[in-house]
C-alpha positions as CSV (number, residue, x, y, z in Angstrom):
1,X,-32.8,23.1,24.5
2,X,-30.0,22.6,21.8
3,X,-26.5,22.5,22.0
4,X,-24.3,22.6,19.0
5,X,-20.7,21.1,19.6
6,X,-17.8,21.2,16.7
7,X,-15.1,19.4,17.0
8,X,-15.7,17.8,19.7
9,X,-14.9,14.4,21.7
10,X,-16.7,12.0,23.7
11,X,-16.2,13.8,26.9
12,X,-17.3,17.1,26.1
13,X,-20.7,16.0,24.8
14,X,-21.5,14.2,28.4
15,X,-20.6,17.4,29.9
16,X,-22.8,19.2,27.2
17,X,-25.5,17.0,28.6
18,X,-24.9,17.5,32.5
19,X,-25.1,20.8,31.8
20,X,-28.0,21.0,29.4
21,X,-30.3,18.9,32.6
22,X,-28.8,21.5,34.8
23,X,-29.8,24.6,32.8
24,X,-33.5,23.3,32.6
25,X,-33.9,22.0,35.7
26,X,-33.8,18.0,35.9
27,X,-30.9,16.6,37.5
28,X,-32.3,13.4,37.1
29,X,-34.5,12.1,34.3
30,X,-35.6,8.2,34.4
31,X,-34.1,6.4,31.3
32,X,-34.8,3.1,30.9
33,X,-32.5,2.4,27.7
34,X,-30.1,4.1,25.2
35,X,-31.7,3.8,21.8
36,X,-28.5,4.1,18.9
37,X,-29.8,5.2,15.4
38,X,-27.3,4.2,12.5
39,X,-28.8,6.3,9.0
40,X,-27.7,8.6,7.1
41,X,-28.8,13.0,6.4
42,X,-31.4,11.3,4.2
43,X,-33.0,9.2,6.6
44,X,-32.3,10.6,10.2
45,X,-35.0,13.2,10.7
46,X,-37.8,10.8,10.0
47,X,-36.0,8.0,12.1
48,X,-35.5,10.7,15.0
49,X,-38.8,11.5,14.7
50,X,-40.0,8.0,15.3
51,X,-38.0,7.3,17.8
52,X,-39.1,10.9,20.0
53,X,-42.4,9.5,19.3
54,X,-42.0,6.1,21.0
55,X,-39.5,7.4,23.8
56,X,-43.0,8.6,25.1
57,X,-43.4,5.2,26.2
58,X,-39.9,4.0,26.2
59,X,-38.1,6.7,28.1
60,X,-34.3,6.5,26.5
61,X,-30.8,8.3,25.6
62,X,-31.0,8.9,22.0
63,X,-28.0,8.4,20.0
64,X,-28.1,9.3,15.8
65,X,-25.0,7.9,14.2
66,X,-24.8,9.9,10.3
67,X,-21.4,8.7,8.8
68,X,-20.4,11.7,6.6
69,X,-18.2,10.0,3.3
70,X,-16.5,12.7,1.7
71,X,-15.1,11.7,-2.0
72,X,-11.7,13.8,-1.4
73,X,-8.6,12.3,-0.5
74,X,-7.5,14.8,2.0
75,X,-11.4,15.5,3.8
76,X,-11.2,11.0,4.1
77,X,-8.3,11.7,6.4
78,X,-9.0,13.9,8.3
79,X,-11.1,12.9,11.3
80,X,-13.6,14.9,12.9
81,X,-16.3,15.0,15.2
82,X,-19.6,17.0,15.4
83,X,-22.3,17.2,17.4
84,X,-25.9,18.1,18.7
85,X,-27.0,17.7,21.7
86,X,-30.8,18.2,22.4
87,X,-32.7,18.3,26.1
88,X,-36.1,18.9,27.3
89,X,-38.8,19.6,24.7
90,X,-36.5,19.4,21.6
91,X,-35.8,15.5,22.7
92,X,-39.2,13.5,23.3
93,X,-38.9,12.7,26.9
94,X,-35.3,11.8,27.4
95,X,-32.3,13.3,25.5
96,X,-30.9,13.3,22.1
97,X,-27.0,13.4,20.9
98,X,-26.5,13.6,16.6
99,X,-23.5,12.8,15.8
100,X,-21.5,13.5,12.9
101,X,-18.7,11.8,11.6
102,X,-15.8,12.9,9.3
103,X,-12.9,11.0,7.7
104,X,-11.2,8.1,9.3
105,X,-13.3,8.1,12.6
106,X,-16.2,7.1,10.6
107,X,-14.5,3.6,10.6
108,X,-14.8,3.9,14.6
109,X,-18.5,4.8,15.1
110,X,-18.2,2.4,18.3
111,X,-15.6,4.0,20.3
112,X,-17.6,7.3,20.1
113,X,-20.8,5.8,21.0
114,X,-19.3,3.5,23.6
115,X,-18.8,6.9,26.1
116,X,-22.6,7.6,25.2
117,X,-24.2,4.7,26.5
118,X,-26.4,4.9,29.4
119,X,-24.6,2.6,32.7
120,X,-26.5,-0.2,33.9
121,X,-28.7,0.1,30.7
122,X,-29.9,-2.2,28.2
123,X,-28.6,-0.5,24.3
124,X,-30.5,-1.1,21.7
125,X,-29.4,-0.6,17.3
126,X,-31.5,0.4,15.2
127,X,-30.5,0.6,11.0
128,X,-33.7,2.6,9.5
129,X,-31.9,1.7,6.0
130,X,-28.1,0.4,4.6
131,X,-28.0,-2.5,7.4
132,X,-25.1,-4.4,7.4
133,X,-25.1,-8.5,6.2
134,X,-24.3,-10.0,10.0
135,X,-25.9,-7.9,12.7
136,X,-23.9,-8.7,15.6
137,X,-20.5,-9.0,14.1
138,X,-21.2,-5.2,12.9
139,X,-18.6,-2.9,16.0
140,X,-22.2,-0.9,16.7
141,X,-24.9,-4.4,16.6
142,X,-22.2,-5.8,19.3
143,X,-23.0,-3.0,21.3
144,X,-26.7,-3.7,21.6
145,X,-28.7,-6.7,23.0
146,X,-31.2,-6.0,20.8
147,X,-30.9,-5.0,16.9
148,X,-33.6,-3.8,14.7
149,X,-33.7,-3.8,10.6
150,X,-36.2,-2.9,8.2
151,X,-35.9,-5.5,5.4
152,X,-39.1,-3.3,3.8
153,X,-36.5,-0.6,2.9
154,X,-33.8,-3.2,1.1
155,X,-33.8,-3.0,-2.5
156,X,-34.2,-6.6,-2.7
157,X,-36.8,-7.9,0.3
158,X,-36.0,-11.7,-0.5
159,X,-32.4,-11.4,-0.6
160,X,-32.5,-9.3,3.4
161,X,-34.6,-11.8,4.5
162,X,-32.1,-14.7,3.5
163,X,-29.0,-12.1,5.0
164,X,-31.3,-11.8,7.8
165,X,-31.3,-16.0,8.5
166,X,-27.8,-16.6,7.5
167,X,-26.1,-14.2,10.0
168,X,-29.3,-14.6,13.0
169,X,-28.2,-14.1,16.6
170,X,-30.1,-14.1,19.4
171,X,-31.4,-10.0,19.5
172,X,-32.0,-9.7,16.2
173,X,-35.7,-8.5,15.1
174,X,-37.3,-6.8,11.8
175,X,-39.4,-4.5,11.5
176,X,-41.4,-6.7,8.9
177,X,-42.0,-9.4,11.3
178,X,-43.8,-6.4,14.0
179,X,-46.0,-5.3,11.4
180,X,-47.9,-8.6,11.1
181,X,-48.2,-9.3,14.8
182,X,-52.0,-7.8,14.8
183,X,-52.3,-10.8,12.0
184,X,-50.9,-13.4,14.1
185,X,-52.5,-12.6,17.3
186,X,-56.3,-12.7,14.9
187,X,-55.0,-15.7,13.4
188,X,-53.9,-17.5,16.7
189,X,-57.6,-16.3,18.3
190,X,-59.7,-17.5,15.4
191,X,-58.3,-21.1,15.6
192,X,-58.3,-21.0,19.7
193,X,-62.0,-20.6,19.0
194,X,-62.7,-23.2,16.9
195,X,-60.5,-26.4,16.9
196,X,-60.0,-27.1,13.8
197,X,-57.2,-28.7,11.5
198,X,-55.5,-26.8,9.2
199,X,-54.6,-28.4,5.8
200,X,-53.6,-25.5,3.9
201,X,-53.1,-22.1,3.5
202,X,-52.6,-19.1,1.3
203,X,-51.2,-15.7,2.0
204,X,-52.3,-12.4,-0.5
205,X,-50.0,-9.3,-0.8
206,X,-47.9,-7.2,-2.6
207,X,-45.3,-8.6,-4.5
208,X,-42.3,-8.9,-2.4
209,X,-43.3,-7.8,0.4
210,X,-41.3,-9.3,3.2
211,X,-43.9,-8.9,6.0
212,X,-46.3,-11.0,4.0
213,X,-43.3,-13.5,3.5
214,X,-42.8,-13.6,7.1
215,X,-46.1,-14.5,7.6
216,X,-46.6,-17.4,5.4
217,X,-43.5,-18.7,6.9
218,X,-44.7,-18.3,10.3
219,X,-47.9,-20.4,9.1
220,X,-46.1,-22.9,7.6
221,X,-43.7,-23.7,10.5
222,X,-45.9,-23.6,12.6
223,X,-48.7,-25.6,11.3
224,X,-46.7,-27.6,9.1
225,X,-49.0,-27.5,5.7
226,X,-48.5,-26.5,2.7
227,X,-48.5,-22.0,2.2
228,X,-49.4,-20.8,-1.1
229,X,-48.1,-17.0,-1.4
230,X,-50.4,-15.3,-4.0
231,X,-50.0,-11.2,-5.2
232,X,-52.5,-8.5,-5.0
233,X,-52.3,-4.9,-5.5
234,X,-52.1,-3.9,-1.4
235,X,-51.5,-2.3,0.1
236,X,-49.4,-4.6,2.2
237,X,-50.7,-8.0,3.4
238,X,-54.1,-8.1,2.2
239,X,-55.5,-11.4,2.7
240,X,-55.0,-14.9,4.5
241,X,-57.4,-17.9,4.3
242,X,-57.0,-20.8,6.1
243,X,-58.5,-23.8,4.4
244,X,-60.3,-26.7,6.9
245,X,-62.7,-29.6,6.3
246,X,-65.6,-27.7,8.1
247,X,-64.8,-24.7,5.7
248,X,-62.7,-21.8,5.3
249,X,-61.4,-19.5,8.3
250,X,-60.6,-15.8,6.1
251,X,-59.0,-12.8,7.2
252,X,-59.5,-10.2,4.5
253,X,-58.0,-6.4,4.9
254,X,-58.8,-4.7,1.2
255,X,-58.5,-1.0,2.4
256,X,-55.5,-1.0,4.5
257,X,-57.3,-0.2,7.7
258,X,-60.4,-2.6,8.6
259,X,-60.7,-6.2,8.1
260,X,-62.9,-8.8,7.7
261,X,-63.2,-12.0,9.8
262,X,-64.8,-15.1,8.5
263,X,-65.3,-18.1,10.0
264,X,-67.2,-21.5,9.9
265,X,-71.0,-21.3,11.6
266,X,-70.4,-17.8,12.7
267,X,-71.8,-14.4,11.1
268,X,-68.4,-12.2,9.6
269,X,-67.2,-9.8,12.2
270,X,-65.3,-6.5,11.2
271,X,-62.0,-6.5,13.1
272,X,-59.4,-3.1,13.2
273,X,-56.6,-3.9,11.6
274,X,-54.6,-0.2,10.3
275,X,-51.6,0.0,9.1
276,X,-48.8,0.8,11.8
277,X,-46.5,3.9,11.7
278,X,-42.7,3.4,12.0
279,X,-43.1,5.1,15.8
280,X,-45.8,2.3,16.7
281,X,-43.5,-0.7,15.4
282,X,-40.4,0.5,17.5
283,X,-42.3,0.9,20.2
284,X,-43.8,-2.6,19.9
285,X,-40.2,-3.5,19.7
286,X,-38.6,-2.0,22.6
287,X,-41.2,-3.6,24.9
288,X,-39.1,-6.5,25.0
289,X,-35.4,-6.7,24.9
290,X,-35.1,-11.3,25.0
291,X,-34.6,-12.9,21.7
292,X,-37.9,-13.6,20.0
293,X,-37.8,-17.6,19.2
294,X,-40.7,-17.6,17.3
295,X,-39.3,-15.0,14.9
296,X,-35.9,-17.3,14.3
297,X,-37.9,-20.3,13.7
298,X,-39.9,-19.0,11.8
299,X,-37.3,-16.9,9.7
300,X,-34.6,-20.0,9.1
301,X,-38.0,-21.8,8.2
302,X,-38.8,-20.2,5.4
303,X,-35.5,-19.4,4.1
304,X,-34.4,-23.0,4.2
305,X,-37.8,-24.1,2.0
306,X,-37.2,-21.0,-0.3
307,X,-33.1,-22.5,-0.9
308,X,-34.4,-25.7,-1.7
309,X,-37.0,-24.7,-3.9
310,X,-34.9,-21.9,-6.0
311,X,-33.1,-24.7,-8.0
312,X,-36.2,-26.3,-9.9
313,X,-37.0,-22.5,-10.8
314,X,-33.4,-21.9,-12.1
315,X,-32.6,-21.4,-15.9
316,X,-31.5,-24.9,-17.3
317,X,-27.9,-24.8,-18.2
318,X,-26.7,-24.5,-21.8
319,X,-25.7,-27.8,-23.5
320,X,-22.2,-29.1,-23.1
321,X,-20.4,-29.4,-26.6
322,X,-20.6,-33.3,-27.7
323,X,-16.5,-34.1,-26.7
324,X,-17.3,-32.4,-23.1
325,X,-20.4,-34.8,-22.8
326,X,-18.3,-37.9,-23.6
327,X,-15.9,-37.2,-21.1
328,X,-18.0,-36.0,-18.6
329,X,-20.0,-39.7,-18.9
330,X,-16.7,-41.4,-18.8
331,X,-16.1,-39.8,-16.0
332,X,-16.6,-42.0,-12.7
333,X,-17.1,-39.0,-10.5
334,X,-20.2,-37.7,-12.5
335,X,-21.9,-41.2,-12.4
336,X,-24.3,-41.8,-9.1
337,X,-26.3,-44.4,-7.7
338,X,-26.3,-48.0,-9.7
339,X,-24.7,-46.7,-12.5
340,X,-21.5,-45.9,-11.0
341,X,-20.0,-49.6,-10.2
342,X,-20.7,-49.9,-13.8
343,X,-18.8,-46.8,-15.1
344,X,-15.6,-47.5,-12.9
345,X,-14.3,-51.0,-14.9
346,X,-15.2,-48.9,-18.1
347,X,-12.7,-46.0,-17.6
348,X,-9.4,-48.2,-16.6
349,X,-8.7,-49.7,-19.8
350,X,-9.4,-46.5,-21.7
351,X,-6.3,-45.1,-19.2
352,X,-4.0,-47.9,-20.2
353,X,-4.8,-47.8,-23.9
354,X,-3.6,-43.9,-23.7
355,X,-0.6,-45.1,-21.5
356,X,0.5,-47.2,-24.5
């Protein structure tokens, strides 16, 4: 059942909804969580569709946010809300509300959603694309105590992924971190069978692919040695060996869907290992609503090692003209470690001579 509201407020879509569970005949339908979607036309039908798809397990109050920016002055001022309002069949198996906002009120998404929520219910973001830098400092990510990104869909994954770590808080997840959990939970199994130390490691993939970036920084925090990130064709994470004394432990995924396991002393095993759909991952997601530790450890890991590293990869400067060079070494604040005490006596008589 649909229900197609214009011009509306807050109020009249709750009614719109009592009345829509009247009309079909549940008074009562068992929600376990409100579920906002922040996209844009573009993005929201495949995001909605995800999202039916998993309410199937996750039972929830859908709620799309689509901020309409129009280019003309007067259309920018002039606030409006519309919206749909979906029950029954048309809504997985809870309900659905699309909003639609015009002018001025797109600036306060929050205190139309806030009305929306579900009481006594846990609300849970979700940004399918265009997340913002800091999460919970965003009016809607305060709203949640969970908040989902996709650092796949950023036009730079490396640069999300150091966003990502800069502006954490507790509730924040990706969903490039729930597509290698199948990896972790192999890799985790493989060395529970067979106690063996770990001196290095190497990670294959596509080229900037921030799930396979996530993973080699889960393997290096975790078993502190050295990760060696290496590129393939894909698709996705393709391949990760772990390198021991006894020989190598391999988990190799060429086709996307089935994997090879190979370990020391024991014959190679084919393991399932498919890529997920966007449904799957959200689903995975909303199974727990704590802060996942291992994914911040892991996340301000990496990022740290990648900040440190970036300056021995930057361009060297250009050359300072030679009057620039002499003052910078007469300069006592340039000059470190034992060469400094020696600098300082130089530069005081060169400030008298010029006082004269």
């Amino acid at each position: 059942m649909k229900i197609d509201l214009t011009e509306t407020t807050s109020s009249k879509i709750n009614a719109a909804l009592v009345q829509a569970r009247r009309d079909i005949g549940t008074p009562a339908i068992g929600m376990v969580l409100t579920l906002v979607i922040v996209t844009d036309e573009e993005n929201a039908y495949d995001a909605l569709k995800s999202a039916n798809d998993a309410s199937h397990e996750h039972p929830s109050r859908i709620v799309v946010v689509i901020k309409r920016v129009s280019r003309s002055p007067r259309s920018r001022r002039d606030a409006r809300l519309d919206a749909e309002v979906r029950v029954g069949a048309d809504s997985g198996t809870g309900e659905t509300v699309v909003l639609r906002l015009h002018g001025e009120l797109v600036h306060h998404a929050q205190s139309v959603v806030l009305p929306l929520l579900l009481p006594d219910a846990p609300v849970v973001v979700w940004w399918p694309d265009g997340a913002p830098s800091d999460l919970a400092g965003d009016p809607l990510g305060a709203l949640g105590q969970r908040r989902i990104t996709d650092t796949y869909a950023c036009e730079n994954p490396l640069q999300g992924l150091g966003e990502r770590a800069a502006a954490y808080a507790p509730g924040d997840t990706d969903l490039s971190w729930t597509r290698v959990t199948p990896w972790r939970s192999m890799l985790a199994a493989a060395l529970d069978q067979q106690a063996l130390k770990v001196t290095s490691a190497a990670v294959e993939g596509e080229d900037e692919n921030p799930s396979c970036e996530l993973l080699a920084m889960w393997l290096a925090d975790r078993l502190q040695v050295p990760v060696k990130r290496t590129r393939s064709e894909g698709p996705g994470l393709t391949s990760v060996r772990l390198e021991t004394k006894d020989g190598d432990i391999v988990l190799d995924r060429a086709d996307g869907s089935l994997a090879t396991l190979c370990m020391p002393g024991q014959p190679d095993r084919a393991v399932a290992l498919k890529r997920r759909d966007t449904a799957e991952l959200l689903a995975e997601e909303l199974r727990r609503l704590d802060p996942d530790n291992t994914y911040e450890a892991s996340l301000k890991f990496g990022v740290a090692k990648l900040a440190v590293e970036a300056p021995a990869s930057a361009p060297t400067p250009a050359p300072a003209p030679a009057k620039a060079k002499a003052a910078a070494s007469d300069s006592p604040e340039t000059v470190t470690g034992p060469k400094a005490e020696a600098a300082k006596p130089a530069a005081k008589p060169a400030k008298k001579a010029s006082a004269k």
